[in-house]
C-alpha angles and dihedrals in degrees: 000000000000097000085043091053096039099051118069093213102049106215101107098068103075080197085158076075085069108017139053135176120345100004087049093051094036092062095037093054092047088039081053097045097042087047098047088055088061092258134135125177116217136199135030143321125211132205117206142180090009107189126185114227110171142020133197109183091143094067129084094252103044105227142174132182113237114207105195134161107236120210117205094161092111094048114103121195102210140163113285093221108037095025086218105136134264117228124248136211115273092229097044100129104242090193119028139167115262144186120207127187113217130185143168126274129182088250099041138292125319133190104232096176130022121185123202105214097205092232129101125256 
């Protein structure tokens, strides 16, 4: 998420390694708009207190629902050409709660939905 946030054309992200579906289209379509608006966003994301809550071995696409706390406190949204920042709303959550749908793909796992729970962790 962060190179594919941080570069304006995208492609050095190889974000399809970590995301399907949903989740993959979801993050190339807010990296675009945000590029497109002449924004970047620099620095680091953290995932925390991940917790496990559900597994699905038994179906025909093995899952598991992933519950973690993300940080975006260090993340900065700034202006692609001068690289001076962009403010941001007061009340934007910096850690929130979020689920995350993972499954198995023949090259690894992969989140395929990720749903932002709009509470702080």
């Amino acid at each position: 998420m962060e190179k594919l946030y941080a570069d304006p054309t995208g492609k050095s992200s190889r974000l399809d390694q970590f995301a399907a579906s949903a989740a993959l289209k979801n993050a190339e379509s807010d990296a675009k708009r945000a590029h497109d608006r002449g924004r970047i966003y620099i620095g680091s994301v953290a995932l925390t207190d991940q917790t496990v809550t559900k597994v699905n071995v038994s179906g025909k696409i093995p899952n598991a629902t992933v519950s973690s706390c993300l940080d975006i406190s260090k993340w900065r949204r700034v202006d692609a050409e001068t690289k001076k920042p962009v403010p941001q709303p007061e009340n934007r959550l910096t850690k929130y709660l979020i689920v995350s749908i993972i499954e198995k793909y023949p090259g690894g796992w992969r989140v395929t939905r990720d749903e932002p729970q709009g509470k702080s962790c």
